[in-house]
Kinemage of the C-alpha trace (Angstrom):
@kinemage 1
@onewidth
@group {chain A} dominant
@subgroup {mainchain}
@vectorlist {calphas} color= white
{ca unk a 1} P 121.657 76.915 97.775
{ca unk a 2} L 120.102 76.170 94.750
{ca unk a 3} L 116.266 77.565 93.958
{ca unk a 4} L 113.543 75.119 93.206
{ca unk a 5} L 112.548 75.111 89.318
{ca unk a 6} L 108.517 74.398 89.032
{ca unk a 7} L 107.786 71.725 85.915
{ca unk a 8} L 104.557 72.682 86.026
{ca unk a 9} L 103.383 76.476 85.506
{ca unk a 10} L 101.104 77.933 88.257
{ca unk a 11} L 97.720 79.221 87.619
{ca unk a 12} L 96.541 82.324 89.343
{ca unk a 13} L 95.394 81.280 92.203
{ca unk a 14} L 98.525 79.286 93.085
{ca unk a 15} L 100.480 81.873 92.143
{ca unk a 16} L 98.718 84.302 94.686
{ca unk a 17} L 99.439 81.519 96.923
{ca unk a 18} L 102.690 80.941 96.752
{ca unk a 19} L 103.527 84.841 96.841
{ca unk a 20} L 100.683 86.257 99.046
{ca unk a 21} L 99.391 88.319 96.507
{ca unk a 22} L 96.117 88.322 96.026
{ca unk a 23} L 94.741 87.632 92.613
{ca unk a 24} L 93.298 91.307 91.724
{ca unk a 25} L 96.424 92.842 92.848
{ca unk a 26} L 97.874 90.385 90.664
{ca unk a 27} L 96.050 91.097 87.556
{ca unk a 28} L 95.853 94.840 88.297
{ca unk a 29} L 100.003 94.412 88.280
{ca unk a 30} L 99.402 93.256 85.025
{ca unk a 31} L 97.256 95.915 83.785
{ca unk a 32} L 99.698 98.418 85.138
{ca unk a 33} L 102.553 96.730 83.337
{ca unk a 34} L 104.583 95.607 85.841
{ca unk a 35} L 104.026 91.842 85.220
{ca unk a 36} L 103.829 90.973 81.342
{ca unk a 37} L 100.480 88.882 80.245
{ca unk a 38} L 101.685 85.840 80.707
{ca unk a 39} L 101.213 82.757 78.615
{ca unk a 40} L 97.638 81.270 78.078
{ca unk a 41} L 96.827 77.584 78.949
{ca unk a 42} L 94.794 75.675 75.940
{ca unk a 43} L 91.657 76.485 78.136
{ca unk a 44} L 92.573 80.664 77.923
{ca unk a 45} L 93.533 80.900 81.822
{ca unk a 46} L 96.843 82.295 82.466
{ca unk a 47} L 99.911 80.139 83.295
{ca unk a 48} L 103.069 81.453 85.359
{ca unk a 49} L 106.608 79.956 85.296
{ca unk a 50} L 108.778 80.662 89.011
{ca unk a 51} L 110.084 84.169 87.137
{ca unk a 52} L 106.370 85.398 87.842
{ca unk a 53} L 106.949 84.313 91.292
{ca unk a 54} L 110.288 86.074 91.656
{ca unk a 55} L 109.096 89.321 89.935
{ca unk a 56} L 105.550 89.534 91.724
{ca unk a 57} L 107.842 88.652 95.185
{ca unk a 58} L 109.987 91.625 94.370
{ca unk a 59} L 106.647 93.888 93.919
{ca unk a 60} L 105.180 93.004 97.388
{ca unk a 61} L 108.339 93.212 98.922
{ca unk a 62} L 108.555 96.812 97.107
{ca unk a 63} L 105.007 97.237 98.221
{ca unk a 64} L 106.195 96.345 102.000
{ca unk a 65} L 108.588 99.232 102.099
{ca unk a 66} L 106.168 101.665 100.776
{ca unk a 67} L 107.793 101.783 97.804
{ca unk a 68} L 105.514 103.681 94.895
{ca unk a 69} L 104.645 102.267 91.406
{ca unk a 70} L 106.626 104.209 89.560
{ca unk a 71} L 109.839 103.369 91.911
{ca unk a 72} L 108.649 99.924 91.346
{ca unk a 73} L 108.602 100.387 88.031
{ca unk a 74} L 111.918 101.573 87.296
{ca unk a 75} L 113.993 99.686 90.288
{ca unk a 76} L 112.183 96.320 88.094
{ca unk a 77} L 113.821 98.412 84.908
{ca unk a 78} L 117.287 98.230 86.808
{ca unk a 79} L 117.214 94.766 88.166
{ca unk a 80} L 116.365 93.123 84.740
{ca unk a 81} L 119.025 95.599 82.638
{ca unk a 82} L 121.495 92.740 83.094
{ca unk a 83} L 123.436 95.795 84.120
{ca unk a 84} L 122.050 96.959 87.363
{ca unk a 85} L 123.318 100.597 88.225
{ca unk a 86} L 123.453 100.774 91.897
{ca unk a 87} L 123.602 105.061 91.789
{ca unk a 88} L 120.415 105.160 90.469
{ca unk a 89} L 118.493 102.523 92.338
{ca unk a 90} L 119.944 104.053 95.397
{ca unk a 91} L 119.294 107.458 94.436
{ca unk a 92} L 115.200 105.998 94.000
{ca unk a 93} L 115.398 104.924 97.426
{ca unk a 94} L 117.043 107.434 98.720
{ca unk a 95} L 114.261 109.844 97.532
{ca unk a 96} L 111.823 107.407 99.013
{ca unk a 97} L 113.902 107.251 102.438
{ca unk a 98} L 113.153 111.205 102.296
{ca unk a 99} L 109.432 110.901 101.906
{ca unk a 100} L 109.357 108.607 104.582
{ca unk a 101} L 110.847 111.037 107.030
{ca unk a 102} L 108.533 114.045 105.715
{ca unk a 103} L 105.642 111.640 106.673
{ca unk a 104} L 107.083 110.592 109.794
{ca unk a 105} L 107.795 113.993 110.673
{ca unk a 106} L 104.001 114.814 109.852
{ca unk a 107} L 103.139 112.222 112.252
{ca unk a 108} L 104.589 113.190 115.038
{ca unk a 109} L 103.617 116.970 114.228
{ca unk a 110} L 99.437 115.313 114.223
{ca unk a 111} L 100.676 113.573 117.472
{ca unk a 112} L 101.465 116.439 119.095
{ca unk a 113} L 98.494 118.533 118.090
{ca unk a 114} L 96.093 115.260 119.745
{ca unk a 115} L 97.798 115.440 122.586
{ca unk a 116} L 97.595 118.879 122.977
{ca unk a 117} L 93.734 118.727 122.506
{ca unk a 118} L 93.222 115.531 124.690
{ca unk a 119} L 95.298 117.056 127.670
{ca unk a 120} L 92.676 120.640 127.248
{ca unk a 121} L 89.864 118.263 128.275
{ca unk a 122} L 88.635 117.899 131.370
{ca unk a 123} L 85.632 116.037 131.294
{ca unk a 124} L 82.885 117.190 133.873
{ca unk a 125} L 84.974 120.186 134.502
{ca unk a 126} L 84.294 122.626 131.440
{ca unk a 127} L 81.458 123.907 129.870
{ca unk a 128} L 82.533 123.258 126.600
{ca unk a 129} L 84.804 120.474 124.932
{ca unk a 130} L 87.951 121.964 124.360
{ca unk a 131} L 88.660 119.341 121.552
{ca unk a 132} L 85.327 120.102 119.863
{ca unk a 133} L 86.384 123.769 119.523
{ca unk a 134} L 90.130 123.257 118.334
{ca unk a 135} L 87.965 121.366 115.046
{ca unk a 136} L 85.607 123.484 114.971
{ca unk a 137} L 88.541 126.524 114.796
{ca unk a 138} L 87.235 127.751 117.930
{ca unk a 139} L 89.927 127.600 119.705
């Protein structure tokens, strides 16, 4: 299946469009240097061929998975090397599949401790809220 080729380059706001990007993540992905400036129309505003849409798709789909900048950064580095080394982009996500589990783990750690606090309270029953004390390290 072949991919379409644009004749005409997209301005900003198409190009947020097209990707669903919004135009000052867009330019803040520029200042952060993970889109080059791209070229200027006669009338200064910025005009993007369809390898702005394929990189910028690649960042929010990065973005999607929680990926970081810097992971962003360097798993862009890989894909455009002509050479892509598949140890180290897996080791980057890898080391991102890890932070995902400390977080998750955190979660459910948080859910327990709500739970805990919610099921001490008896509304009507007690003189004091227990969930009031446990934040207030009364309890």
């Amino acid at each position: 299946m072949s991919q379409s080729v644009r004749a005409q380059p997209l301005l900003i706001g198409a190009l947020a469009e097209c990707t669903g990007v919004n135009i000052e993540t867009i330019r803040y992905y520029e200042r952060a240097g993970l889109l080059p400036a791209p070229p200027r129309t006669q009338g200064k505003r910025r005009a993007y061929d369809e390898g702005y849409v394929l990189r910028l798709s690649f960042i929010r789909r990065g973005r999607e998975l929680g990926f970081p900048l810097a992971d962003i950064r360097a798993l862009l580095q890989l894909a455009a090397s002509g050479h892509p080394n598949c140890r180290a982009t897996k080791d980057i996500t890898l080391r991102h599949l890890a932070d995902v589990r400390g977080k998750i783990a955190s979660l459910k750690k948080l859910e327990r401790a709500l739970k805990a606090m919610s099921d001490a309270c008896a509304p009507g029953r007690q003189d004091a809220c227990p969930i009031l004390d446990a934040l207030s390290g009364k309890s």
